[in-house]
RODO-2510 file (C-alpha; in nm, 4 decimals, decimal comma):
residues 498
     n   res          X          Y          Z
     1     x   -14,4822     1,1030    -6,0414
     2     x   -14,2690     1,3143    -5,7541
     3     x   -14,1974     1,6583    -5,9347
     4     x   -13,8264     1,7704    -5,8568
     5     x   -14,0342     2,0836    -5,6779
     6     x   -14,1715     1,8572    -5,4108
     7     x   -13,8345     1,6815    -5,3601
     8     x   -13,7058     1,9820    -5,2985
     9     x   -13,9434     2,0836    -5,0519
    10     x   -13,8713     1,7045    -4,8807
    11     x   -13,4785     1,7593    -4,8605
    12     x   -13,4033     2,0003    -4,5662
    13     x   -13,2786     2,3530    -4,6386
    14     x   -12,8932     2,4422    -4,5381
    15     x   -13,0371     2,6449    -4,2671
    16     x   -13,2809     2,3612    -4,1460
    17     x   -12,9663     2,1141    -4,1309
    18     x   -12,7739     2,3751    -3,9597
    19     x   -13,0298     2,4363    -3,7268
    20     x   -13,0545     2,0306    -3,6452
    21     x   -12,6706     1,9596    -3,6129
    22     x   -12,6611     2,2389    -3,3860
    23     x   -12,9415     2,1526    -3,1813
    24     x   -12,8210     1,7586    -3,1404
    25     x   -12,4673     1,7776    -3,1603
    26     x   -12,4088     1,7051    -2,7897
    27     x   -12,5777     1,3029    -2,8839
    28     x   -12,4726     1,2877    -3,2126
    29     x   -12,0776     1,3036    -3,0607
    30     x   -12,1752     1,0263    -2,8068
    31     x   -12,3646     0,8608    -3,0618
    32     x   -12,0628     0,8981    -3,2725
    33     x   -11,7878     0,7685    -3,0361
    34     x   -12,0578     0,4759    -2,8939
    35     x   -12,0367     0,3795    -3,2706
    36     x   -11,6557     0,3829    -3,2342
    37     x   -11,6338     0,1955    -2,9507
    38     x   -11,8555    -0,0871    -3,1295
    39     x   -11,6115    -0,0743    -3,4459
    40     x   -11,3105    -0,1897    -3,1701
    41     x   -11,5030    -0,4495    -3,1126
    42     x   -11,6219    -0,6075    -3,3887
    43     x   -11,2316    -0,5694    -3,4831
    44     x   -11,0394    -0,7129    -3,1615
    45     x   -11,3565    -1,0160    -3,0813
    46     x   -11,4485    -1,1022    -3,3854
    47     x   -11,6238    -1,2733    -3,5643
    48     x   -11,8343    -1,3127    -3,2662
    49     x   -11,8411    -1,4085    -2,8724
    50     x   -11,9652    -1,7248    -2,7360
    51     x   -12,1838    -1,7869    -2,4373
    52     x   -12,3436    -2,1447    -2,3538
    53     x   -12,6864    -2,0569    -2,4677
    54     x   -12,4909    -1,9262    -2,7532
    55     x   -12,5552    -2,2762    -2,9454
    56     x   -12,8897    -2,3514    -2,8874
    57     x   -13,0067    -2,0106    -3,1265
    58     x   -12,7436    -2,0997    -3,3901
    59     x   -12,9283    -2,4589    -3,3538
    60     x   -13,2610    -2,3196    -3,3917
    61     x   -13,1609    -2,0960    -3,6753
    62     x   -13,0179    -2,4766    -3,8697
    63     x   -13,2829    -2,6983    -3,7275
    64     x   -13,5937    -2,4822    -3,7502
    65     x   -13,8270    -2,5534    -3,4218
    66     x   -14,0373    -2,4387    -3,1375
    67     x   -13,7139    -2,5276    -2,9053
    68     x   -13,8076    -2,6516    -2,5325
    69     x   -13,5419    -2,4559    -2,3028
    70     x   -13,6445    -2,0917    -2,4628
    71     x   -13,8886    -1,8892    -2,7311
    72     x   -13,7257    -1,8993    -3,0389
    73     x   -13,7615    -1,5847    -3,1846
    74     x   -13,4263    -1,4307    -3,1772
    75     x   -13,3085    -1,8172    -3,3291
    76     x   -13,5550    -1,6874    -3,6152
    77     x   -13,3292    -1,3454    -3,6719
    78     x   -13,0144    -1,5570    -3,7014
    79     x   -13,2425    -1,7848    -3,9475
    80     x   -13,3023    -1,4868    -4,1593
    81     x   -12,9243    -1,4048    -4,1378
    82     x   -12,8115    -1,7449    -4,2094
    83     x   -12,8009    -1,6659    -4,6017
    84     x   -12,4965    -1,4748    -4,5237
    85     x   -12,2999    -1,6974    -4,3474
    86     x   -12,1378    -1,4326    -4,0963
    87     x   -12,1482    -1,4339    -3,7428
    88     x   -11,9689    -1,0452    -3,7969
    89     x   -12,3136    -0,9547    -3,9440
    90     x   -12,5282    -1,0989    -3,6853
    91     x   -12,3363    -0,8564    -3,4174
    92     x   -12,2469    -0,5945    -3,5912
    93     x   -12,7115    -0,5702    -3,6195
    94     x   -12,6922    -0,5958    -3,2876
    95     x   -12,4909    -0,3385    -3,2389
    96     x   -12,7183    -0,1092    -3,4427
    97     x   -13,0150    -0,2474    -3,1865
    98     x   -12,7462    -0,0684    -2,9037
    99     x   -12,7451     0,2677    -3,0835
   100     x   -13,0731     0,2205    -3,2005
   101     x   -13,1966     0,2120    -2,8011
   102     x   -12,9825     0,4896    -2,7114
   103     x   -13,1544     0,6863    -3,0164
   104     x   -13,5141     0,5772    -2,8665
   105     x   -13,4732     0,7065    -2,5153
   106     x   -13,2908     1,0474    -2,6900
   107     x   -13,5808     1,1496    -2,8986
   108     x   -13,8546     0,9981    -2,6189
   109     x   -13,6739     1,2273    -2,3382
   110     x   -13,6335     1,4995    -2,6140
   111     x   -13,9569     1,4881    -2,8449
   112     x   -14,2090     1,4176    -2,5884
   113     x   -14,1091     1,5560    -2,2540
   114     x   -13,8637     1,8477    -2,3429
   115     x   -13,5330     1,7881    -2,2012
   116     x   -13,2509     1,9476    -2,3522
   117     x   -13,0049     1,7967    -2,5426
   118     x   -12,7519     1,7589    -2,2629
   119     x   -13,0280     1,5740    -2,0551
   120     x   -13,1643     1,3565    -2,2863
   121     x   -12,8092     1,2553    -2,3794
   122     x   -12,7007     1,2033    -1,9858
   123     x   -12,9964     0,9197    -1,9853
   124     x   -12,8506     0,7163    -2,3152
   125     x   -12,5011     0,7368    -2,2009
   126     x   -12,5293     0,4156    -2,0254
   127     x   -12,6282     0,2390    -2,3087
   128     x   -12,3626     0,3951    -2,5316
   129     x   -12,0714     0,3547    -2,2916
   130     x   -12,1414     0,0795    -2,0522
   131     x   -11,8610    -0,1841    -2,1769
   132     x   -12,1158    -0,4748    -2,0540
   133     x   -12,3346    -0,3557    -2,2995
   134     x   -12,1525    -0,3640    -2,5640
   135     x   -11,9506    -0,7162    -2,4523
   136     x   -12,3061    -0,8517    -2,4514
   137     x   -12,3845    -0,6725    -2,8225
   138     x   -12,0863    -0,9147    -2,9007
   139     x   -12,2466    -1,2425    -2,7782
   140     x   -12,4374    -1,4652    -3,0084
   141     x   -12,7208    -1,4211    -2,7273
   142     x   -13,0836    -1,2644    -2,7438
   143     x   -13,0630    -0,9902    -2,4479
   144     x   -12,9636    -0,6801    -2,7230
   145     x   -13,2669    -0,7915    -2,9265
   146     x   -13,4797    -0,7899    -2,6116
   147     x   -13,3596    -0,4849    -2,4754
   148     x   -13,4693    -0,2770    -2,7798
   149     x   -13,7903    -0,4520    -2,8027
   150     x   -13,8596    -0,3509    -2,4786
   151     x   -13,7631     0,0113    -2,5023
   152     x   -13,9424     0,0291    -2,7845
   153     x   -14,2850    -0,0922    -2,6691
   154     x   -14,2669     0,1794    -2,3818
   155     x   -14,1248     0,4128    -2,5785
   156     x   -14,4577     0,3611    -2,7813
   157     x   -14,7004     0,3930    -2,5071
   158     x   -14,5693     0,7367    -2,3641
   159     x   -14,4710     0,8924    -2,7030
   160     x   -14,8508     1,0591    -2,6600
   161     x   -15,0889     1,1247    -2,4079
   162     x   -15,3768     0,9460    -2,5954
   163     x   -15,3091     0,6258    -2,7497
   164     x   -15,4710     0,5367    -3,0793
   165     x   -15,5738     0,1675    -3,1654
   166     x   -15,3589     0,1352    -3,4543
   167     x   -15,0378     0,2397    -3,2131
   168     x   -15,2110     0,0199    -2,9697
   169     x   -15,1758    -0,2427    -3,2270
   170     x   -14,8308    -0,1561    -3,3263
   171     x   -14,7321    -0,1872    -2,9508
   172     x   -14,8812    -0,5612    -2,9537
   173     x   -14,6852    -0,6933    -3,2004
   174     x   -14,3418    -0,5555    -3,0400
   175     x   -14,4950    -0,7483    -2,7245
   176     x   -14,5224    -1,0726    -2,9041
   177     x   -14,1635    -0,9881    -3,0479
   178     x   -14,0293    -0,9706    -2,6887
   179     x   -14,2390    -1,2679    -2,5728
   180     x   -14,1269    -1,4768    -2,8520
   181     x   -13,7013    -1,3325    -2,7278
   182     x   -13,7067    -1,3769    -2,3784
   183     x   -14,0279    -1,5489    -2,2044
   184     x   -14,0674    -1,2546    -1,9466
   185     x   -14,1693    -1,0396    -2,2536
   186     x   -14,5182    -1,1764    -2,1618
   187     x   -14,5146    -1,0329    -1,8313
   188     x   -14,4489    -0,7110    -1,9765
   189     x   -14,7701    -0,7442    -2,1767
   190     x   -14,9893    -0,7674    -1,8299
   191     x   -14,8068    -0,4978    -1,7253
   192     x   -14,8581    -0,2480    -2,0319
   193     x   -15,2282    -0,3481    -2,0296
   194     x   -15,2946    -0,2672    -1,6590
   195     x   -15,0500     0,0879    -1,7036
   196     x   -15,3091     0,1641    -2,0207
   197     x   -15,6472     0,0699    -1,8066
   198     x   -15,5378     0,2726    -1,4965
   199     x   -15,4515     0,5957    -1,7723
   200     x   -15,7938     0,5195    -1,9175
   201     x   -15,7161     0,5633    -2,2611
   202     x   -16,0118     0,3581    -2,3714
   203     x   -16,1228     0,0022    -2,4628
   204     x   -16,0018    -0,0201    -2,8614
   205     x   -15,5929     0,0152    -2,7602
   206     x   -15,6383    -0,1916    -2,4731
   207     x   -15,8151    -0,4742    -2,7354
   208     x   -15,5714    -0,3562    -3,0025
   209     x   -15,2609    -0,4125    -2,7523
   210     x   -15,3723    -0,7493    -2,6220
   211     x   -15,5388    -0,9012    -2,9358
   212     x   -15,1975    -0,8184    -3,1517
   213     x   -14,9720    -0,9484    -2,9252
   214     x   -15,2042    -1,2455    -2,8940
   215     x   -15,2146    -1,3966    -3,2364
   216     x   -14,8768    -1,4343    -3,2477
   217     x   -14,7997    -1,6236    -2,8852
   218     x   -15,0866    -1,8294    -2,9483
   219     x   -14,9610    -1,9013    -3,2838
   220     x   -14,6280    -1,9887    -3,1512
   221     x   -14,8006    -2,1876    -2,9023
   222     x   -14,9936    -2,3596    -3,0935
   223     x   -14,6784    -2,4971    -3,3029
   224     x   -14,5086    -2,5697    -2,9748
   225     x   -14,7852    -2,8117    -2,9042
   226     x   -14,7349    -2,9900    -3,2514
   227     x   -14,3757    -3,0344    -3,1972
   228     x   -14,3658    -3,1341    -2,8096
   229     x   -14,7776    -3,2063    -2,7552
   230     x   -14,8482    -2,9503    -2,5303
   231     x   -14,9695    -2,5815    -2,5356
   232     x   -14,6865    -2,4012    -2,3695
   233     x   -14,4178    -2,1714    -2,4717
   234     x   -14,1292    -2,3617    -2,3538
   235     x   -14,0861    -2,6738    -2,1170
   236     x   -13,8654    -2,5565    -1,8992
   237     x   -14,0803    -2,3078    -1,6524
   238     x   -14,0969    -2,6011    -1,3717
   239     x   -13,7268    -2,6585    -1,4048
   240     x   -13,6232    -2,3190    -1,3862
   241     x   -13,8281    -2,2228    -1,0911
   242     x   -13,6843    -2,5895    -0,9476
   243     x   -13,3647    -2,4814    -0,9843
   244     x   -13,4575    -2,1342    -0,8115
   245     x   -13,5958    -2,3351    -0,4608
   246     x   -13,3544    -2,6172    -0,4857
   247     x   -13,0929    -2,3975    -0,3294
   248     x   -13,3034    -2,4334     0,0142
   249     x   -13,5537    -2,6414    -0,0373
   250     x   -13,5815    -2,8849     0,2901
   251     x   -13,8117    -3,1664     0,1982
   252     x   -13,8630    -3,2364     0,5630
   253     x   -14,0351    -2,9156     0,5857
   254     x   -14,2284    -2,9754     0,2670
   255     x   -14,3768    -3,2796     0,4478
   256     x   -14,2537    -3,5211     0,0662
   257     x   -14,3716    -3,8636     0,1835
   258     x   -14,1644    -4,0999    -0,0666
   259     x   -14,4031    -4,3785    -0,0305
   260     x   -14,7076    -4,1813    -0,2200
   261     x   -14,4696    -3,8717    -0,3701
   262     x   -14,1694    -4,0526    -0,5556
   263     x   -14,1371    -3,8664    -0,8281
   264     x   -14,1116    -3,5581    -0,6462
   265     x   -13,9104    -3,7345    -0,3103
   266     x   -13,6619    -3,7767    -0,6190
   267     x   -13,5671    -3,4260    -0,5899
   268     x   -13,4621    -3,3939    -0,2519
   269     x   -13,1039    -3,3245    -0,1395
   270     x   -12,9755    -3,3191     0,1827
   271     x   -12,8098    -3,0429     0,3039
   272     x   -12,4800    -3,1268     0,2515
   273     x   -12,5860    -3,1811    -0,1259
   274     x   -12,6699    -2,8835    -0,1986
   275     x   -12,5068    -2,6460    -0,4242
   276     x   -12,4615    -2,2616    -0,3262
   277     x   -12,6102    -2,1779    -0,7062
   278     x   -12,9087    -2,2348    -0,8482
   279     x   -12,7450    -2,2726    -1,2136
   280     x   -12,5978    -2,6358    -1,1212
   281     x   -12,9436    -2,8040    -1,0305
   282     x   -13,0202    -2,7745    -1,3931
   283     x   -12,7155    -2,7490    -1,5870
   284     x   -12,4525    -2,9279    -1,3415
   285     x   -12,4275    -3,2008    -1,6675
   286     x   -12,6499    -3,1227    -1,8544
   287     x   -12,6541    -3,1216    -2,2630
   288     x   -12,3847    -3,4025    -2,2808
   289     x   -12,1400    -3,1745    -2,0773
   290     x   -11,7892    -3,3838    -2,0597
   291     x   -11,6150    -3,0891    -1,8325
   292     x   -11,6472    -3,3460    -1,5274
   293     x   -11,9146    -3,1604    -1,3834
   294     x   -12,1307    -3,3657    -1,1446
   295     x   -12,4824    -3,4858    -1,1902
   296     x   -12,7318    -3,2664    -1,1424
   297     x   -13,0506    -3,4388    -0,9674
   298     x   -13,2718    -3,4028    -1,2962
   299     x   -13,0992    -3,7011    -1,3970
   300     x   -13,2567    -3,9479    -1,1095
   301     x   -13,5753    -3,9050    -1,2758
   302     x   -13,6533    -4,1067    -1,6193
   303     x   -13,6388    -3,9298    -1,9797
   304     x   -13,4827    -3,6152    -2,1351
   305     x   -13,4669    -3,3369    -1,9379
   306     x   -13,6568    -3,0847    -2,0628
   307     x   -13,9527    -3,2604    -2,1932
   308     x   -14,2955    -3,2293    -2,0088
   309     x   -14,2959    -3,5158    -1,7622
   310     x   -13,9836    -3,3717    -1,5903
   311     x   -14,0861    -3,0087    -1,6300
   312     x   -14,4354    -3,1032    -1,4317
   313     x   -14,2408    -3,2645    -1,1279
   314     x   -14,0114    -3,0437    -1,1326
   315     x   -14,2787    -2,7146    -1,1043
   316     x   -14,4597    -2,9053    -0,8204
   317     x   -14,1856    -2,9816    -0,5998
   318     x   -14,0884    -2,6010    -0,6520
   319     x   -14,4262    -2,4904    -0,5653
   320     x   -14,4183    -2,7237    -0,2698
   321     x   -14,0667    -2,5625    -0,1648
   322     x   -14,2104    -2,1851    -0,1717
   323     x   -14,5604    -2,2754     0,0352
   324     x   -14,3844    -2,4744     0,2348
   325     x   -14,0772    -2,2292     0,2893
   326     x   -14,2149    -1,8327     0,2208
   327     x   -13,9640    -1,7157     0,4073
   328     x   -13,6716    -1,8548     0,2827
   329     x   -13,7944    -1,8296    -0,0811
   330     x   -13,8167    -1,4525     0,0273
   331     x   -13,4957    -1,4089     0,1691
   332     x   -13,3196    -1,6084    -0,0987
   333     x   -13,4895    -1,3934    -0,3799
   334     x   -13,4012    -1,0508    -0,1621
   335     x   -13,0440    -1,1916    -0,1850
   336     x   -13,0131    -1,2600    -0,5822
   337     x   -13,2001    -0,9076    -0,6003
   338     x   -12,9313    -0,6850    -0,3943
   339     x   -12,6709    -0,8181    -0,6200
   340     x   -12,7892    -0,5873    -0,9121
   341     x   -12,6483    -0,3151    -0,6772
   342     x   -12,3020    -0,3651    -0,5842
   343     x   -12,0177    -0,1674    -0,6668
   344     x   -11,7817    -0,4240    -0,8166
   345     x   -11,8553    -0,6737    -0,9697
   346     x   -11,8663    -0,9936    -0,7064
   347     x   -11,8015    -1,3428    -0,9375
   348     x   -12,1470    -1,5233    -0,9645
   349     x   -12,2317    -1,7743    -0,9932
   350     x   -11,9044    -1,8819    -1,1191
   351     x   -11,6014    -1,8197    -1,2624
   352     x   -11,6918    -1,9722    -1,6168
   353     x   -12,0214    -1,7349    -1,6393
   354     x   -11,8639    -1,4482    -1,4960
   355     x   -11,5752    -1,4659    -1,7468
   356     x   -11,8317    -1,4783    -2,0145
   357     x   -11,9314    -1,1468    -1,9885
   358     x   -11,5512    -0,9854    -1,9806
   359     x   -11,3448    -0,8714    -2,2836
   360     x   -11,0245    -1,0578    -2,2068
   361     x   -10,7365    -0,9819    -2,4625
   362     x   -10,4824    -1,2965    -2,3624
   363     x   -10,6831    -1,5628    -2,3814
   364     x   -10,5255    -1,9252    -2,5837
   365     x   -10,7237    -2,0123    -2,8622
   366     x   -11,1155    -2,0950    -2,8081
   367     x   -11,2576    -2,4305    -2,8269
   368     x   -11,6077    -2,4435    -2,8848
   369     x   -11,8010    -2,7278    -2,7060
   370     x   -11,8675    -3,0437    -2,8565
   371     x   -12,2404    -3,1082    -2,6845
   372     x   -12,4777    -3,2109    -2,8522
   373     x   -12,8433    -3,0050    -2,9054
   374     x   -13,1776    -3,0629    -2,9319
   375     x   -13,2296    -3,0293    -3,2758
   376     x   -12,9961    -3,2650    -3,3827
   377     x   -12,6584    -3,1294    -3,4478
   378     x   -12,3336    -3,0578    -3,2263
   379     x   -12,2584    -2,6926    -3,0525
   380     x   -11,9176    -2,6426    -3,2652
   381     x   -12,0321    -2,8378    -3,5807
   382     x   -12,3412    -2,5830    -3,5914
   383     x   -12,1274    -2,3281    -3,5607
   384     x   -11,8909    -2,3855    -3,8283
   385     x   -12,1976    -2,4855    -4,0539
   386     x   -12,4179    -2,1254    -3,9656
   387     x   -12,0903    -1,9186    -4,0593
   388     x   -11,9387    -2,1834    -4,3091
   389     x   -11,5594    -2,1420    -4,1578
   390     x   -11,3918    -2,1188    -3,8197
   391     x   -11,6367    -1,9741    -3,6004
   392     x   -11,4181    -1,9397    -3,2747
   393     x   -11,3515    -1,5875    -3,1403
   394     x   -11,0408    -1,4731    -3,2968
   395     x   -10,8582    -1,2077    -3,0642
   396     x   -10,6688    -0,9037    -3,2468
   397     x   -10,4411    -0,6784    -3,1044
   398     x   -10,4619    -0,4310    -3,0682
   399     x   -10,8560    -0,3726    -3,0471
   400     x   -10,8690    -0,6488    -2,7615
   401     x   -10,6536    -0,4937    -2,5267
   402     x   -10,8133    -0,1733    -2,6039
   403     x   -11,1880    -0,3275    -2,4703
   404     x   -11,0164    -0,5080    -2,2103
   405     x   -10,9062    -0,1985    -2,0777
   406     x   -11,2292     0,0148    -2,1153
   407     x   -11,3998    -0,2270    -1,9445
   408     x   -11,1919    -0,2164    -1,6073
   409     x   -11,2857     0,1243    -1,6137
   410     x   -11,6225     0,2455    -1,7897
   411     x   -11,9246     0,0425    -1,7087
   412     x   -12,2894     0,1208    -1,4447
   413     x   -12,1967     0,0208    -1,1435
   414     x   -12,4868    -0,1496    -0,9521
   415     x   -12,4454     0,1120    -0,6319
   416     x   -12,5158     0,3393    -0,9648
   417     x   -12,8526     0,1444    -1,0581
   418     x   -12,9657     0,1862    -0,7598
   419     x   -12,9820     0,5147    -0,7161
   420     x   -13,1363     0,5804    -1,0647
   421     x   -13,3507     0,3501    -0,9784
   422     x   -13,4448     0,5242    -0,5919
   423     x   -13,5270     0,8745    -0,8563
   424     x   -13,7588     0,6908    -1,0358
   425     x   -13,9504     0,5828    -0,7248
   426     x   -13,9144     0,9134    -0,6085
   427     x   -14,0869     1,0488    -0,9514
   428     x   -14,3730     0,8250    -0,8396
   429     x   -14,4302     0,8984    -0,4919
   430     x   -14,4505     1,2868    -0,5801
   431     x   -14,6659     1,2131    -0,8497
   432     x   -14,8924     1,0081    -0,6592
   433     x   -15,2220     1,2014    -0,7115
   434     x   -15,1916     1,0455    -1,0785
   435     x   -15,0635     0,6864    -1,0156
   436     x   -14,7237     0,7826    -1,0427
   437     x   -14,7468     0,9554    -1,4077
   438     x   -14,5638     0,8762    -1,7053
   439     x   -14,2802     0,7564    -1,4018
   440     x   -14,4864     0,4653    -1,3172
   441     x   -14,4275     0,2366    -1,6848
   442     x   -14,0766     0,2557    -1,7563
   443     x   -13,9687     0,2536    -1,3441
   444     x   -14,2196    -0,1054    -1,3111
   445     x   -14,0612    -0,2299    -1,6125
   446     x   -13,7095    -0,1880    -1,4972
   447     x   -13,7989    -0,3071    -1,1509
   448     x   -13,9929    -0,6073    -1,2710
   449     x   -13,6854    -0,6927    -1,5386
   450     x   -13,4378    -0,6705    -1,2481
   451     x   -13,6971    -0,8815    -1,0071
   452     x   -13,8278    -1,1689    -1,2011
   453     x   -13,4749    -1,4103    -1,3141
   454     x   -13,3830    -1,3237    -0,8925
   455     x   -13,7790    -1,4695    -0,8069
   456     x   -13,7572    -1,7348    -1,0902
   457     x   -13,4150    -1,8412    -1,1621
   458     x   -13,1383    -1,6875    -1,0313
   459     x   -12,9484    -1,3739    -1,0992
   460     x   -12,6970    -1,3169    -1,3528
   461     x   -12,5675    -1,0032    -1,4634
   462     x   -12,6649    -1,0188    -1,8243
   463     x   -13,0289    -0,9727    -1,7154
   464     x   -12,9366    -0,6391    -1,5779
   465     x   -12,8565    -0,4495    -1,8696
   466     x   -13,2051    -0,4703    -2,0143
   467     x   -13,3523    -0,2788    -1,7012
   468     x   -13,1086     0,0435    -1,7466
   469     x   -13,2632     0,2098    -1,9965
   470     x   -13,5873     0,1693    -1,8301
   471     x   -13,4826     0,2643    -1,5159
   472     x   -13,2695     0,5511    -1,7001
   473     x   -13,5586     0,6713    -1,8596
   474     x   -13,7869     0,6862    -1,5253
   475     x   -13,4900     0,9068    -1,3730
   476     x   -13,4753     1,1366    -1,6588
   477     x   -13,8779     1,2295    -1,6748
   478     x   -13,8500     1,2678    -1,2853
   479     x   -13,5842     1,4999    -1,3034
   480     x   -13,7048     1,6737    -1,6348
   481     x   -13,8383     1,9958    -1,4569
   482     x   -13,4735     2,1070    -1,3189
   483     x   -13,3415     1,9978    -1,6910
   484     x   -13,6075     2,1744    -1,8807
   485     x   -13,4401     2,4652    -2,0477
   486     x   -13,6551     2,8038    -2,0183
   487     x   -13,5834     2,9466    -2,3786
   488     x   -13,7907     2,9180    -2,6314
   489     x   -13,5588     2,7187    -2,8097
   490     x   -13,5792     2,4205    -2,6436
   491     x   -13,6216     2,1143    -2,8867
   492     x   -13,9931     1,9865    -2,9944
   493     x   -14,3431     2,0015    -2,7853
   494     x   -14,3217     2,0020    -2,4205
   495     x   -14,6713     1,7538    -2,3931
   496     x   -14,6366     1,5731    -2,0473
   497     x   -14,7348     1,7230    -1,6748
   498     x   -14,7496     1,5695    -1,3223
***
């Protein structure tokens, strides 16, 4: 039994808690008034914000599957939400997953390499402020999940210089968490592996690391191929990379003979066919879409379209498109790339995605879509079902206007991104001598987050924010020896070098 002596001894003294507030009060304001900004809203957007892939979670979360377009996972967290019928709960934890990153790369920056509280704050204020950030906290969509996974696991790996097998193992699972959100999580897992064999901290967290994160994927997998016959994680990675060298794929250069290659020969567009976005070769009707968009060229070949016999053709006429065309694979993936770092915000690929991710306080009443989804159900009729009442975004004044206005104003521009990201690369090039240093993780991460949907898809802005607290966090340990304060005061161990 806990004697009230030791609870004592557990509950800070007056002087202890004055000696905390005093030393964090800088990010506990910002933490504060990111909170605030959150609270506006939840109140001016609520219950929730709706984006296309919006449907296919809440139809995961009612039809419980290994769903073919995209890992399930974060359709699992609105499963385990769905007892309390409220799309206001499902953002308002996401939210606390945008605080909750902010507070990660705080006490990382703080607790680990010693930057002051001014510093470490200056690094999360992106993630507190940015109004994209919390427009997309608003969205029934997976990206906040992901993004704190993702902090998290790196967070993890640099919190000490040695990592032990049991942290090793902790950082596995939080890798099959991301890999089961978004499908580039397992990317991130070959990534953390080869960042832990170059720092040579031993065989047992490398084994830990991988076998963790294992048991899960292949466990996911492994239901996958129960439900849809074939050990994958999705069926969509041929279709999305189609869709990625549709855009200039030139079948006379790809040498498609239609007498032996119909299937693929199927595929081909000429020029003046083609689309100027990559989004349209997959979705340009797809899921029973009655908006008169035209055809997309999926449709010429027989069967749904995301099942396996379309996802094969589909990945080997892409593969044929990049060996046949490097260069204009390369040029059209530089392209998608540089538009991470503009200054505005350029509308792409369209003006129904861009407007997506924008508060937008006069708006007439929402409509959700009637399409149907793979699990059986109907995009609006799920809805209503998940959250038992009207499920449409309901704008308030004057919270709306309030966001809408924020939002012209406060957000990381990409000119902005880029140069956080140029410090980070900077942190590595001095640091060379030891492979870049604690730099090298967080600054790959971002890089590789910000790389992969312009090399395998096509860019869109919502797969931007997950890359700025990486790349925020690569900045701040680059610059940490000008922010390091010289009293003895400074906050926790100071435990990196290089």
């Amino acid at each position: 039994m806990v004697t009230v002596a030791e609870l004592v001894r557990v509950v800070p003294s007056a002087p202890a808690r004055r000696a905390f507030l005093k030393d964090h009060w800088v990010f506990g304001a910002a933490l504060a008034l990111g909170a605030a900004l959150r609270l506006v809203t939840m109140l001016g957007y609520g219950p929730a914000m709706w984006f296309n892939d919006s449907y296919q979670y809440v139809s995961v979360a009612l039809h419980p599957r290994p769903d073919p377009i995209r890992p399930s996972g974060y359709g699992f967290w609105l499963l385990l939400l769905k007892p309390f019928h409220s799309f206001s709960l499902v953002v308002f934890t996401q939210h606390l997953m945008g605080l909750a990153t902010a507070v990660l790369i705080y006490v990382l920056l703080r607790r680990r390499f010693g930057l002051p509280g001014w510093g470490a704050t200056l690094a999360a204020v992106p993630v507190l402020f940015d109004a994209y950030q919390i427009q997309l906290e608003q969205l029934i969509m997976s990206d906040t999940m992901f993004t704190l996974l993702v902090t998290g696991v790196v967070t993890l790996v640099l919190w000490k210089r040695r990592l032990s097998w049991r942290a090793g193992a902790v950082v596995g699972l939080l890798l099959a968490l991301t890999a089961l959100t978004r499908s580039i999580g397992l990317p991130i897992l070959a990534l953390v592996t080869a960042y832990l064999i170059v720092k040579r901290v031993g065989w047992r967290p490398v084994v830990a690391v991988v076998v963790a994160c294992a048991v899960p994927v292949l466990g996911y997998m492994s239901w996958f191929k129960a439900a849809n016959g074939k050990v994958a994680m999705t069926n969509s990675d041929g279709l999305i990379l189609y869709m990625r060298t549709a855009v200039f794929a030139d079948c006379a250069k790809m040498r498609i003979d239609p007498r032996k290659e119909l299937d693929i020969a199927l595929l081909c567009l000429d020029k003046a066919e083609r689309k100027p976005f990559a989004q349209w070769y997959l979705w340009g009707a797809g899921q029973g879409r009655n908006d008169g968009t035209a055809p997309e060229v999926l449709h010429r070949l027989p069967g749904k379209k995301f099942d396996e016999f379309k996802n094969e053709i589909a990945g080997r006429f892409a593969q044929r498109a990049i060996l046949s065309q490097p260069g204009d694979y390369l040029a059209t993936v530089w392209r998608d790339f540089m538009r991470s770092f503009h200054w505005d915000r350029p509308r792409f690929p369209d003006a129904k995605t861009f407007n997506a991710y924008n508060f937008r306080a006069n708006l007439p009443p929402e409509r959700l879509p009637t399409w149907s989804s793979y699990g059986g159900g109907r995009a609006d009729t799920d809805a209503f079902m998940y959250e038992q009442g009207p499920p449409e975004t309901k704008i308030v004044h004057p919270w709306a206007d309030v966001m809408e206005g924020y939002q012209k104003v406060f957000f990381l521009r990409g000119i902005m991104l880029g140069a956080i990201l140029l410090i980070g690369l900077y942190g590595i090039a001095v640091r060379w001598r030891t492979l870049g240093g604690p730099v090298l993780l967080p600054w790959l991460a971002a890089f590789g987050l910000l790389l992969a949907p312009a090399a395998t898809a096509e860019f869109d802005y919502r797969y931007v924010l997950p890359a700025v607290p990486l790349a925020c966090l690569a900045a701040a340990i680059t610059l940490r020896r000008g922010l390091r304060p010289t009293s003895a005061s400074a906050s926790g161990p100071t435990t990196a070098r290089g």
